[in-house]
N, C-alpha and C positions, 0 to 999 in steps of 0.2 A: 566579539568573537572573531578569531581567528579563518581564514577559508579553508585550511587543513579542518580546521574545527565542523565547520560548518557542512564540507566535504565528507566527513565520515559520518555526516547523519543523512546522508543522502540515498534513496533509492533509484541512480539512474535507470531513466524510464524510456522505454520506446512502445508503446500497444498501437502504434497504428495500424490500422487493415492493409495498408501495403509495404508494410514493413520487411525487408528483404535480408537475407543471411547475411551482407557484405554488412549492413547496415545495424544490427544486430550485433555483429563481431566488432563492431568500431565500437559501439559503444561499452562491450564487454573491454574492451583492451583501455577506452579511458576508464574504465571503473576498475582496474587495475593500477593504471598509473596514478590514479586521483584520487586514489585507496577509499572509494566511496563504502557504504554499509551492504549495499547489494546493487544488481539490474531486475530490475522489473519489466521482462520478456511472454510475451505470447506464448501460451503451452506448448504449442505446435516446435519452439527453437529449444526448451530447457534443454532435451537431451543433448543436441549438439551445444550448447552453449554450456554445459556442467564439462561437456570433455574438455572444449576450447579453455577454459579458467580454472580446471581442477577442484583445489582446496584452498586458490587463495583468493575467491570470491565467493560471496555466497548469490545464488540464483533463486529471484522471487519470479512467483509467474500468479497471475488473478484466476477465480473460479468464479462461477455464473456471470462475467464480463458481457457488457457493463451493464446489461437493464437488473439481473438478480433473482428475475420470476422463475428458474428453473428451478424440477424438483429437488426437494433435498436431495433422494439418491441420486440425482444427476450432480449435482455439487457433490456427494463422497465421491462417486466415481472419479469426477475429475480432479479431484483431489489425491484420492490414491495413484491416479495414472502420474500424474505431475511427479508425486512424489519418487515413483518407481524411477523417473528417467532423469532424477537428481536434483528435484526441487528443495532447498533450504528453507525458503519461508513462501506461504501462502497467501492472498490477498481477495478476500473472498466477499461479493457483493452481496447484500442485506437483502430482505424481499419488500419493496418499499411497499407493495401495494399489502400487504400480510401487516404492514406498520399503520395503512394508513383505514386497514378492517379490524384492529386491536388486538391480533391474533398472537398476543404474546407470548403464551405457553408455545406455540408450533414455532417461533423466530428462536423461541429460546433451543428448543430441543435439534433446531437445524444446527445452529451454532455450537453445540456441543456434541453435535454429530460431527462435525466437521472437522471441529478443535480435536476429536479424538482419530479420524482419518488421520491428521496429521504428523500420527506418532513422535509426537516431541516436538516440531517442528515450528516455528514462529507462524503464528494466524492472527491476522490482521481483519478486520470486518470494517469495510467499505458501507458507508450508512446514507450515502447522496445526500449531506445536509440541504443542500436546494433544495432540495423536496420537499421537505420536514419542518413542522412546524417547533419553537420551542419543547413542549411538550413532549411530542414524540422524539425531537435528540436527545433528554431528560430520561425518560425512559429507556432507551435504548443504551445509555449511558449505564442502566440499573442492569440491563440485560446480559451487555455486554462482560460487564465485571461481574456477573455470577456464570458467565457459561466456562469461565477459564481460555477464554480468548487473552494475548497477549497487548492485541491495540485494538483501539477503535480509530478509524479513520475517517477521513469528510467528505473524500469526494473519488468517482472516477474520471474525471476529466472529461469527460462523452457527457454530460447533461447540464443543468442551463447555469450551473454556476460550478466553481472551484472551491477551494478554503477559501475564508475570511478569517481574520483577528478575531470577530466576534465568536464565531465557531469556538476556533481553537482554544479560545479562554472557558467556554462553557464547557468542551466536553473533556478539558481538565481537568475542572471545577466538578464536574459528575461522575467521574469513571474512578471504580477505587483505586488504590493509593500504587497498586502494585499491576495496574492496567496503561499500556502507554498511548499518546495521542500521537498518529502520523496526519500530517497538513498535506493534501495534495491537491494539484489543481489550480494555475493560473500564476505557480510561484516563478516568476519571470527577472526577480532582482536581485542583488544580496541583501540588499535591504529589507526584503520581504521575507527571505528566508533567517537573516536574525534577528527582523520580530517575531516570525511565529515561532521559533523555538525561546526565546527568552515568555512568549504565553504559554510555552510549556510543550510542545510539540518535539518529541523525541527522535522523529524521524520525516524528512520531508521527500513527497514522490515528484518529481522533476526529470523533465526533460533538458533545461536549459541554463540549471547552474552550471554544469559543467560547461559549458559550453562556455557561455560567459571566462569563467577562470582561464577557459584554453586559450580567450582572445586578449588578454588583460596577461596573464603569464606566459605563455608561448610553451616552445620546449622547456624552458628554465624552472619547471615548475620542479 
């Protein structure tokens, strides 16, 4: 695959806690010129980062980041706020410990709370496969593709592991047919970003492809 290729299935990412507006608008203007799929930004910048990119980026921001445990209505909350201040798509943490006390009706009924906060909008469900045993990603797999969430995702980057190939091939292999897999977490190469999308991974959250391409292409890109 091509890195234009590889480039639009990109979620340039910045979530770190001291993450600053300069720093924030850099990456908004490479995901402009690198014509990424979105920025994956801190709630707290959507507003000012929907003004800075208009309509020719779209802006993701996460909800209950990173641990997940908060209440549901604290996820539509933050979900409806994001939205109001120009969020396009949402990336919303699982309740691992709700996964790991079987509570599947409540995972379920949060996730289609959420998916409906979202009024149209791309929702993505953050599931910390490190956490998780086969099983409970299997399942969640089932859950995921009956709430009417748009992806399931592997990882937030804050806990003890990232995607893997093994991941990404399973919760292809589980999630139906019209549910996408985003790989995030530890994607550091191009090589690593076109294996997990040739496992099926329709969208990858990274901090550091671009970054890469900017040092290997220069201006000339």
């Amino acid at each position: 695959m091509d890195i234009k290729g590889i480039l639009g299935r990109c979620d340039h990412t910045l979530l770190k806690q001291e993450a600053t507006w300069e720093q924030i608008k850099e990456i908004c203007d490479d995901g402009l010129k690198y014509h990424c799929a979105s920025v994956c930004i801190p709630a707290a910048y959507v507003h000012r980062a929907a003004e800075h990119v208009g309509n020719d980026l779209k802006i993701c921001t996460v909800i209950g980041f990173p641990n997940g445990y908060s209440t549901t209505e604290t996820k539509v909350f933050e979900t409806e706020d994001a939205i109001r201040n120009g969020a396009d798509e949402i990336d919303m943490v699982v309740n691992v410990g709700w996964v790991k006390d079987a509570r599947w009706g409540d995972i379920l009924a949060e996730l289609k709370a959420v998916k409906t906060a979202c009024q149209g909008r791309i929702l993505k469900v953050i599931i910390e496969a490190c956490l998780l045993t086969e099983e409970e990603k299997i399942k969640l797999c089932e859950l995921v593709s009956l709430s009417g969430a748009d992806f399931i995702k592997t990882s937030t980057g804050f806990s003890t592991g990232g995607a893997t190939r093994e991941d990404v091939a399973l919760l292809r292999k589980h999630v139906a047919p019209n549910v996408k897999v985003k790989a995030a977490g530890g994607i550091s190469t191009l090589q690593d970003a076109e294996d997990f999308i040739k496992l099926g991974a329709d969208r990858l959250g990274t901090s550091r492809i671009v970054k890469l391409v900017k040092g290997q292409q220069g201006e000339g890109y």
